[in-house]
VOPAGU-2260 file (C-alpha; in pm, 1 decimal, decimal comma):
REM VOPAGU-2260
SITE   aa  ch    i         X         Y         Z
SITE  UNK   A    0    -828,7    8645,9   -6489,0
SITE  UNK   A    1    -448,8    8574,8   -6483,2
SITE  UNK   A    2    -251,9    8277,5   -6335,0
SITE  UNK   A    3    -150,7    8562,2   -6045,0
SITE  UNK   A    4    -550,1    8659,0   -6002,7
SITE  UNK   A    5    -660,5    8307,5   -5974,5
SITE  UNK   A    6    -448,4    8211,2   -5697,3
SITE  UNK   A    7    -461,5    8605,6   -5519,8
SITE  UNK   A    8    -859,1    8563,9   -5490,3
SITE  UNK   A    9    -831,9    8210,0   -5383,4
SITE  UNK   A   10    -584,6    8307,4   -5099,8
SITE  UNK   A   11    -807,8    8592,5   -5003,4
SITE  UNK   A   12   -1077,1    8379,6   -4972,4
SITE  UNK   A   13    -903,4    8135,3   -4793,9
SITE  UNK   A   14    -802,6    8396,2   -4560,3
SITE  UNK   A   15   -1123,3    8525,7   -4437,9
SITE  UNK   A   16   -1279,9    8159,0   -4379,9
SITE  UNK   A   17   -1001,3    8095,2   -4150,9
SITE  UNK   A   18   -1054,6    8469,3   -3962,3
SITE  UNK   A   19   -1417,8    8388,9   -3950,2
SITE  UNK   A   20   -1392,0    8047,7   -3771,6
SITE  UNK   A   21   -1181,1    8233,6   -3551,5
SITE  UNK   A   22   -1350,1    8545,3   -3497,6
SITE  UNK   A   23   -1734,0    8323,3   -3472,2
SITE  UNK   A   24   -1643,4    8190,1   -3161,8
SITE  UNK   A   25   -1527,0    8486,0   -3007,3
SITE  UNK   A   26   -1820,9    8679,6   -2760,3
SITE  UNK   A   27   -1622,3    8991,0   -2761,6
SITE  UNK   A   28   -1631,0    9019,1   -3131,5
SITE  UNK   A   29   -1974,4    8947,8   -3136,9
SITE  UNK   A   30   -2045,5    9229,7   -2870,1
SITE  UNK   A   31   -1830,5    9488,9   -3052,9
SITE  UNK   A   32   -2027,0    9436,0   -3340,6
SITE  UNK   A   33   -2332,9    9448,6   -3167,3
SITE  UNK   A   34   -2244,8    9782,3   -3029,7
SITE  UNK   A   35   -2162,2    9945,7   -3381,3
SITE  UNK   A   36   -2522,2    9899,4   -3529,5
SITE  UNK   A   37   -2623,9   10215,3   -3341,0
SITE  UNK   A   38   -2563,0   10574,0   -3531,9
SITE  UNK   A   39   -2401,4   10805,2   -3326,0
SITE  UNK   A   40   -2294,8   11193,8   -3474,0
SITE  UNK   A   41   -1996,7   11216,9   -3591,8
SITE  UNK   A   42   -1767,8   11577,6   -3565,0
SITE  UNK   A   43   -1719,6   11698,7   -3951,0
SITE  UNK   A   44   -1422,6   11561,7   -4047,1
SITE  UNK   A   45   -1113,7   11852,1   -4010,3
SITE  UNK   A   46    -758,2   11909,9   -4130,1
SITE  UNK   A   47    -535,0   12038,0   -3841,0
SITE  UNK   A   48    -325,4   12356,9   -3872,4
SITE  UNK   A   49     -20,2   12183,7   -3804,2
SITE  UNK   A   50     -89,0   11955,2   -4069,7
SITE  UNK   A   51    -142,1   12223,0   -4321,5
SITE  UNK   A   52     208,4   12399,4   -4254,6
SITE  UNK   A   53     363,1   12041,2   -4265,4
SITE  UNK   A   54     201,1   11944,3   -4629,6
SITE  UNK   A   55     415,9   12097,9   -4876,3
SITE  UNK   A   56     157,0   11992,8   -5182,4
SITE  UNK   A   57    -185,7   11978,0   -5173,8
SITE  UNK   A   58    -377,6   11703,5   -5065,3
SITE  UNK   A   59    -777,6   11672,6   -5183,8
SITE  UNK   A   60    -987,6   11699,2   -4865,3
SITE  UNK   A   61   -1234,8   11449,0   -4960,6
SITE  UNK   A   62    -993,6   11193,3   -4893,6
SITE  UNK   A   63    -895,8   11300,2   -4579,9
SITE  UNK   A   64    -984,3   11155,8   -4233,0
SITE  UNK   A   65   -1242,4   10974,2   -4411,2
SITE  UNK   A   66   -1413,7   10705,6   -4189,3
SITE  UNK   A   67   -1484,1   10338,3   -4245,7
SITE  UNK   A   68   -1820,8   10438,5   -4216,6
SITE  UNK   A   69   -1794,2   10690,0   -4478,6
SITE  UNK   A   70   -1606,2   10482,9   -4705,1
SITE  UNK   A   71   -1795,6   10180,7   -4691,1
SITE  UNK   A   72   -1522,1    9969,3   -4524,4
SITE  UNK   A   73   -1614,8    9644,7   -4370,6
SITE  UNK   A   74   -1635,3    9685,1   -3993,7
SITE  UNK   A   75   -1329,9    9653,3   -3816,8
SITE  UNK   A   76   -1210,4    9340,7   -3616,8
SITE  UNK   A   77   -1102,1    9453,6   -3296,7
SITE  UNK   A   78   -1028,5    9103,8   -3185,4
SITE  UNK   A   79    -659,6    9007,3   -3098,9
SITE  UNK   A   80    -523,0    8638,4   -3192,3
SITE  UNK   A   81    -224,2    8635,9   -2915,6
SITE  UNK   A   82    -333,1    8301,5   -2795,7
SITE  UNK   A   83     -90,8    8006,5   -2747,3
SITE  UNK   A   84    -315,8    7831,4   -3061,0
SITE  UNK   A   85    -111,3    7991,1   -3304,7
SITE  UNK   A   86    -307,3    7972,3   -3581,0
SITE  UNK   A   87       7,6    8114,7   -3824,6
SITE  UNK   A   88     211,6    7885,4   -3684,8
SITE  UNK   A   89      33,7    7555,2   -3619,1
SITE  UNK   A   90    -103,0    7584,3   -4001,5
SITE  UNK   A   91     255,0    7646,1   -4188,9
SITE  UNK   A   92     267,9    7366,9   -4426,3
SITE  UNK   A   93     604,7    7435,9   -4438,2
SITE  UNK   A   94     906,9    7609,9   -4276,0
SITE  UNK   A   95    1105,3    7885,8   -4357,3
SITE  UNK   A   96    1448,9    7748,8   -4464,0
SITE  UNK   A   97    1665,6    7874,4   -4163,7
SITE  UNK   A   98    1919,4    8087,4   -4215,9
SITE  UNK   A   99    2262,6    8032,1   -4170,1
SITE  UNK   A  100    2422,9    8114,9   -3857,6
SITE  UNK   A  101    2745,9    8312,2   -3869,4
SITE  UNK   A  102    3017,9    8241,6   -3629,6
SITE  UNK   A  103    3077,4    8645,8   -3579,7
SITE  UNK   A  104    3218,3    8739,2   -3240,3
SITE  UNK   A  105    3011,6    8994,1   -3048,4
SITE  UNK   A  106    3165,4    9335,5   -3052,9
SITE  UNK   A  107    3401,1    9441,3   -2749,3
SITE  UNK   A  108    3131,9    9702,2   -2516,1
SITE  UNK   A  109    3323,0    9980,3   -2621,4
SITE  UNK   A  110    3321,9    9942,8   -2967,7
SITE  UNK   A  111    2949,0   10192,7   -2998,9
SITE  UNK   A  112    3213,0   10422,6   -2886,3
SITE  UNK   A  113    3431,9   10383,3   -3144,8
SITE  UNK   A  114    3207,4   10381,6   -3400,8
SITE  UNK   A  115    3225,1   10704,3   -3581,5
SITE  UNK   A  116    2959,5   10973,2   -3589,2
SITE  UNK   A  117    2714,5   10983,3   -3842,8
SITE  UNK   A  118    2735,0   11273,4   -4136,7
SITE  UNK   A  119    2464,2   11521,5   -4092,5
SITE  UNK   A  120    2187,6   11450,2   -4341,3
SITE  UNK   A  121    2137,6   11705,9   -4602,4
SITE  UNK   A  122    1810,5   11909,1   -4621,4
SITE  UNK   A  123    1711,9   11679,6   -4908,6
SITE  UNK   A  124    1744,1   11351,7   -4781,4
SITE  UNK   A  125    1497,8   11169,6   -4554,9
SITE  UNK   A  126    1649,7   11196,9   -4250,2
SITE  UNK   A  127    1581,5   11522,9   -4213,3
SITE  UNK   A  128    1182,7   11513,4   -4305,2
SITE  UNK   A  129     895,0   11435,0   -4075,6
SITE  UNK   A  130     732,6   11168,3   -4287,2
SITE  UNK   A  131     369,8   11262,5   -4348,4
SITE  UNK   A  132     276,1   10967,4   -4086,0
SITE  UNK   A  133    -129,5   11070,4   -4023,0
SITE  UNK   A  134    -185,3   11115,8   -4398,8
SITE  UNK   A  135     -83,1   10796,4   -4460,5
SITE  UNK   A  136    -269,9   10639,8   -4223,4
SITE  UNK   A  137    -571,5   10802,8   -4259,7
SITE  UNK   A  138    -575,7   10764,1   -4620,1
SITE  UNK   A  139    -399,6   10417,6   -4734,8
SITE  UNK   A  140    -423,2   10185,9   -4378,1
SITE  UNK   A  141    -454,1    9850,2   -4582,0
SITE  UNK   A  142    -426,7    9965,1   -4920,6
SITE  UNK   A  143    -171,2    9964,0   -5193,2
SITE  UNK   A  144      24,3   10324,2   -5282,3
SITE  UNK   A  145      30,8   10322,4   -5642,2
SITE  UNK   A  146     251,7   10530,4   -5879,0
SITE  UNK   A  147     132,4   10778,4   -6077,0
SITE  UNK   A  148      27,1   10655,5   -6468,3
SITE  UNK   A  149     398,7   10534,0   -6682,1
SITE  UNK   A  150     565,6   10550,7   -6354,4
SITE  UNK   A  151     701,0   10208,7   -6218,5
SITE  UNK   A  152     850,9   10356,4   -5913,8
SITE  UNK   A  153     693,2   10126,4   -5640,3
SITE  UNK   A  154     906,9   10213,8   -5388,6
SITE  UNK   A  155     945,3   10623,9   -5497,7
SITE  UNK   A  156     561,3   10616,0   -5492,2
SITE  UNK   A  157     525,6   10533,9   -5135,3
SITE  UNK   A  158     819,7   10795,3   -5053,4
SITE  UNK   A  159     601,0   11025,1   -5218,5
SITE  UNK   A  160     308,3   10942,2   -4991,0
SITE  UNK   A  161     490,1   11045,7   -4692,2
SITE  UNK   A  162     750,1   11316,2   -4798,0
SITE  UNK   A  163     644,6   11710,6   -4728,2
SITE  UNK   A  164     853,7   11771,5   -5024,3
SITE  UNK   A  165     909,9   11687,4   -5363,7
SITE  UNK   A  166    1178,8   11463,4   -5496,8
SITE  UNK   A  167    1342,8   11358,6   -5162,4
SITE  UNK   A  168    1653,8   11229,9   -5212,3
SITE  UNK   A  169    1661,7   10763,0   -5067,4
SITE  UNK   A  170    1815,2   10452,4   -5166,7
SITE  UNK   A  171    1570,4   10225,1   -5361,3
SITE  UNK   A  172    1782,4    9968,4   -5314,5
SITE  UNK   A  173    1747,8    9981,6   -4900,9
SITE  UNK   A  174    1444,0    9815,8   -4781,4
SITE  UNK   A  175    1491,9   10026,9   -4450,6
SITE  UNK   A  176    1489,8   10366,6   -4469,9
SITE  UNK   A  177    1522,1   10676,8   -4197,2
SITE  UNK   A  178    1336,1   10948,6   -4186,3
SITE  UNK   A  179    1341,0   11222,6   -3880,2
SITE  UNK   A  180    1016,8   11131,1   -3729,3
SITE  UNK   A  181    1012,1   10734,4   -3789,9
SITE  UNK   A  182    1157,7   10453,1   -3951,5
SITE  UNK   A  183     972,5   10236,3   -4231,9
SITE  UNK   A  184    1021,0    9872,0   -4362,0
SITE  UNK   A  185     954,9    9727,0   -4730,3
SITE  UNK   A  186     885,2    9382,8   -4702,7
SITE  UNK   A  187     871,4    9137,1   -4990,6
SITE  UNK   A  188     598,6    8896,1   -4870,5
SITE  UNK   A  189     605,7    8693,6   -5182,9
SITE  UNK   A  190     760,1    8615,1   -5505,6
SITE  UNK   A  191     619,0    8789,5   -5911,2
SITE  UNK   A  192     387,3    8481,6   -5939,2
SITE  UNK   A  193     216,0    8534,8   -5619,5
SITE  UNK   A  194     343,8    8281,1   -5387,2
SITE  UNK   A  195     366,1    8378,4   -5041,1
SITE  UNK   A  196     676,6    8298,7   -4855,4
SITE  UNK   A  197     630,2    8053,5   -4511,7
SITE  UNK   A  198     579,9    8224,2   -4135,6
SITE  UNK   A  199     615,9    8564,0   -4273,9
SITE  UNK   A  200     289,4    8637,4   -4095,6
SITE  UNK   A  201     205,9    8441,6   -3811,8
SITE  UNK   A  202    -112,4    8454,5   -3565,8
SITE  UNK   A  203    -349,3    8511,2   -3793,2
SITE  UNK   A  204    -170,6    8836,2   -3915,4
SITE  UNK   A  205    -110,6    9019,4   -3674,6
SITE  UNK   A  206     227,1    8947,1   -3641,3
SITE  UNK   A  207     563,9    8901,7   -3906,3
SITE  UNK   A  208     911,9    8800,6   -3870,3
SITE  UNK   A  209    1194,6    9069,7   -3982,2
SITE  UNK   A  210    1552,2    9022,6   -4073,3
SITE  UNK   A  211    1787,2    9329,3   -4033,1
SITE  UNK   A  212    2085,2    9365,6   -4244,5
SITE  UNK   A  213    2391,0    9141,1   -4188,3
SITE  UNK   A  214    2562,7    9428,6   -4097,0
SITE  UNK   A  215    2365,4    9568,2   -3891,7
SITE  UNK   A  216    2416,5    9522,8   -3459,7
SITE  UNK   A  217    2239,1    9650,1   -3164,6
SITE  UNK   A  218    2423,9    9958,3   -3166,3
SITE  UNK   A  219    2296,2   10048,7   -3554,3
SITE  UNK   A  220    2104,2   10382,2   -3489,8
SITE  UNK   A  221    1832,6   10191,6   -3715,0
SITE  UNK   A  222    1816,7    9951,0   -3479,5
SITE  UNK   A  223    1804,1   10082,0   -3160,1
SITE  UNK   A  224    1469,4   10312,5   -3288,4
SITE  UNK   A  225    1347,4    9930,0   -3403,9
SITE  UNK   A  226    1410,8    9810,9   -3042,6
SITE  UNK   A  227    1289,6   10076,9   -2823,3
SITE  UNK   A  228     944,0   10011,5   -2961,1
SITE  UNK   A  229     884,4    9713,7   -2706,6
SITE  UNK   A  230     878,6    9955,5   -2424,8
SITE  UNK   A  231     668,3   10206,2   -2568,8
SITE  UNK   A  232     306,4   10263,7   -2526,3
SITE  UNK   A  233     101,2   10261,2   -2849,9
SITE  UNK   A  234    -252,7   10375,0   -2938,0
SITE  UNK   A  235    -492,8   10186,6   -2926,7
SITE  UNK   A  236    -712,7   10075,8   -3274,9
SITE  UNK   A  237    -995,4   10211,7   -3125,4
SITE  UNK   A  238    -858,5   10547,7   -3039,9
SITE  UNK   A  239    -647,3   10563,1   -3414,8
SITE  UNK   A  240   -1022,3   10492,6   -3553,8
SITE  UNK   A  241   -1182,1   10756,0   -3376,1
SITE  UNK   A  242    -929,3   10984,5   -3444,8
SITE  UNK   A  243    -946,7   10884,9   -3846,0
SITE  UNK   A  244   -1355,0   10995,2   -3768,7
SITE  UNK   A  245   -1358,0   11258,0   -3537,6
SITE  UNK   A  246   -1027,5   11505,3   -3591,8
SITE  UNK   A  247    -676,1   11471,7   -3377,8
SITE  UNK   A  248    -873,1   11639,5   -3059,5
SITE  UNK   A  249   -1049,6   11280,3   -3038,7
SITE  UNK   A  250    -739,4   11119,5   -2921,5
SITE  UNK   A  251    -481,7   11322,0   -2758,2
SITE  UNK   A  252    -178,8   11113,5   -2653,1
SITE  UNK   A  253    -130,4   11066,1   -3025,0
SITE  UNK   A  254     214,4   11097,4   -3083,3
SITE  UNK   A  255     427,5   11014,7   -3413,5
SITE  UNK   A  256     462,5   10588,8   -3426,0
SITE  UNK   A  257     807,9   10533,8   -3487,7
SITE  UNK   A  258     826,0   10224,1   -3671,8
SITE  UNK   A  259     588,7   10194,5   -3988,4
SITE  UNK   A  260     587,1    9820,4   -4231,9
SITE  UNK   A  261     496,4    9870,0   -4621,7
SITE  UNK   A  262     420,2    9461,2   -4786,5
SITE  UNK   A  263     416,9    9412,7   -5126,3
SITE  UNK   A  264     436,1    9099,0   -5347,7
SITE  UNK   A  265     742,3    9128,3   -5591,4
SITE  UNK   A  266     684,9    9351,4   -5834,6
SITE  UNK   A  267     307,1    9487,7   -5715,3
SITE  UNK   A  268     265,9    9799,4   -5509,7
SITE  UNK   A  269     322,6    9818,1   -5125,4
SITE  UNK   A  270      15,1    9787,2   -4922,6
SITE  UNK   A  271      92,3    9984,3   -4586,4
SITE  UNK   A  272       7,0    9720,1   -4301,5
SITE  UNK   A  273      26,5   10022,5   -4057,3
SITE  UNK   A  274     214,4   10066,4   -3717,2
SITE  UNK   A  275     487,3    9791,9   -3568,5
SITE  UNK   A  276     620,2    9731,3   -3230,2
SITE  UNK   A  277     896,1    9479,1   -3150,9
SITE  UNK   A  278     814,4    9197,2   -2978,5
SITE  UNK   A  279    1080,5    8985,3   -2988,9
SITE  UNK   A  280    1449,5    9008,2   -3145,1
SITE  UNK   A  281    1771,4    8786,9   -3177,9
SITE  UNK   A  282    2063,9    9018,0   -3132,0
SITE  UNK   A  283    2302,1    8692,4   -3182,3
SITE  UNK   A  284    2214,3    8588,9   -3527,8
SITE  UNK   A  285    2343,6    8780,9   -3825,9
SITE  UNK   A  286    2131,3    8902,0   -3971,6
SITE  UNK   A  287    1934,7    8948,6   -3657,5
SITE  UNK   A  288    1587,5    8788,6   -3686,9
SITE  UNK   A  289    1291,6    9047,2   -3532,7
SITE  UNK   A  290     945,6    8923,5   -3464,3
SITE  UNK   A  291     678,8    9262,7   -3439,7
SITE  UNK   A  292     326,9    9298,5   -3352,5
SITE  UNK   A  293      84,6    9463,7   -3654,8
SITE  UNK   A  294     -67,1    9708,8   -3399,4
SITE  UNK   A  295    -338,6    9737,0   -3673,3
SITE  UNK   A  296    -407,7    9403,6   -3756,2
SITE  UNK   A  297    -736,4    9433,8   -3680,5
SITE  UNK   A  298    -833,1    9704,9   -3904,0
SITE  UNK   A  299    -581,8    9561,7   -4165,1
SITE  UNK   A  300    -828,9    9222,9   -4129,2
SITE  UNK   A  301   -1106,6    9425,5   -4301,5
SITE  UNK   A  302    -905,1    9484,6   -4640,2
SITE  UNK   A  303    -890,2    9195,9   -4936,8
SITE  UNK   A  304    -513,6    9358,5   -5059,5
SITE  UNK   A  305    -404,0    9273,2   -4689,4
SITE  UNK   A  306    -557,9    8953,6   -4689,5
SITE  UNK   A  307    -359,5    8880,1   -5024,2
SITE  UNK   A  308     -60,6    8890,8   -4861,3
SITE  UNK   A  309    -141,7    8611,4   -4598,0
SITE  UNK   A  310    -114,7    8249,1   -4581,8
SITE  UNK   A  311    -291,5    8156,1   -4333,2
C-alpha cells in the first residue's frame, strides 16, 4: 500500500466513525433500518422505451437499474445532518484561505441586455445533447467513472458516461460544462497526494462550497440554471431509490435534475456525488462563492470512494 492508500483508508475510516456517532443517536435512523429487514417483491428491473431511443450505444442490462439490494450496497442513510451542530464546520482544523475580494463595480441593470446572444451550438457539442442523466445515476451514484484501459482521459471518460453519442465535442479545460438537459461540475476536492482541501464539504457531507468563474455574473446563462435550483422541488432519496429498484413508473414526477457535481482527487477519476441544489450564493464576490446541498448525501454516505473525499 502506497503513501496515497495509507492515508485514503485512514480518512475513510475516519469518516464513517464520525457518521456513526452521528447517525447512533439518531431514532429515525434506527427505525428506517428497522423497517428494511423485511423482504418485500420487487418489479423486474426494466429499461424504458424512451431510454432506448435516447442511448445511441449499447449499454449491458445487467448493470442497469440495479438495486442496492441487488448489488450488495450497504443500506442507505436516509438521515439528514442540517442541524445548527455543524459537524463540517465545527471540526475544520483549519480554514480555507479566503479569497481575495475584487473591487469590481456591479454591472449597470441593463447591461444582460447588452450582452450579446449566444452562437447556436453545433450538433456536436454538448449543448445540444440530453446528457444520459438516469444512466448515470443508476449505474455510478458514488462511484468513480473510469476510462477505458491506456486512456487517461478523466474528464472525456465521464463525458462519455453521459453523452448519447460518440466523441462529443467539450473543453477539458472548463470544469463547468453545458449540456441541453443539465449542467455538471468537476470539482477538485484534493491535491495528487491525497490531501483534502478545508470546508470543501461541510455537514457531514452533505453539503460543498463552489466558486464560479471570475468572469462569470448573475446574468451568465450558466449561472442562472445554477441559481434557479433553490426554488425547485427535487426528488426525494427515497423515491430516486425506488425508482433505481422498481422502473421509472415507481416515481413519476421524475423529471431531468438540472445541476449534477463529479469529485475527484487530482489526478484520480471523478466519483459522481449525484444531484445539487443551491442553497446559498454570493453574487458580490468575484468569483462568486456558492454553497449547494448533496441531495444524495445519504446514499453517497454508503460508498468508501465518497467517503475518501471527506474530511470530516
Amino acid at each position: 500500500m502506497n503513501e496515497y492508500e495509507r492515508r485514503r483508508e485512514e480518512r475513510i475510516a475516519r469518516n464513517r466513525a464520525v457518521l456513526e456517532r452521528l447517525i447512533a443517536s439518531d431514532p429515525a435512523h434506527a427505525a428506517l433500518h428497522a423497517g428494511t429487514s423485511k423482504t418485500t417483491s420487487r418489479a423486474t428491473p426494466r429499461v424504458d422505451s424512451k431510454l432506448k431511443k435516447k442511448t445511441a450505444r449499447r449499454v449491458d442490462a445487467s448493470d442497469l437499474r440495479r438495486s442496492g439490494r441487488v448489488r450488495k450496497l450497504p443500506a442507505p442513510v436516509y438521515t439528514t445532518f442540517d442541524v445548527d451542530d455543524d459537524l463540517g464546520d465545527a471540526n475544520a482544523t483549519r480554514k480555507r484561505v479566503k479569497m481575495s475580494e475584487t473591487a469590481a463595480a456591479r454591472k449597470p441593470s441593463g447591461a444582460a441586455a447588452a450582452r450579446k446572444p449566444s452562437a447556436p451550438p453545433s450538433a456536436n457539442s454538448l449543448r445540444a445533447l440530453d446528457a444520459r442523466l438516469w444512466d448515470v445515476y443508476v449505474n455510478y451514484l458514488g462511484l468513480p467513472i473510469s476510462p477505458p484501459p491506456n486512456d487517461g482521459g478523466l474528464k472525456a471518460a465521464v463525458v462519455r458516461a453521459l453523452s448519447p453519442v460518440a466523441n462529443p465535442k467539450f473543453s477539458k479545460m472548463s470544469g463547468i460544462q453545458e449540456w441541453k438537459n443539465c449542467v455538471a461540475l468537476y470539482v477538485n476536492v484534493g491535491d495528487k497526494h491525497g490531501n483534502t482541501y478545508d470546508n470543501v464539504f461541510t455537514r457531514a457531507g452533505s453539503r460543498i462550497s463552489w466558486f464560479a468563474q471570475p468572469r462569470q455574473d448573475e446574468d451568465t446563462p450558466v449561472i442562472r440554471s445554477i441559481v434557479k435550483t433553490a426554488t425547485m422541488d427535487e426528488e426525494s432519496v427515497e423515491d430516486a431509490r425506488r425508482r433505481a429498484e422498481e422502473g421509472e413508473d415507481a416515481a413519476p414526477r421524475y423529471v431531468d435534475w438540472p445541476l449534477h457535481l463529479f469529485c475527484r482527487m487530482e489526478g484520480c477519476e471523478y466519483v459522481y456525488c449525484g444531484r445539487l441544489k443551491m442553497v446559498d450564493f454570493e453574487p458580490n464576490k468575484r468569483p462568486m462563492k456558492f454553497t449547494m446541498q448533496l441531495l444524495d448525501a445519504s446514499l453517497l454516505r454508503g460508498s468508501e470512494h465518497f467517503l475518501g473525499l471527506l474530511e470530516l
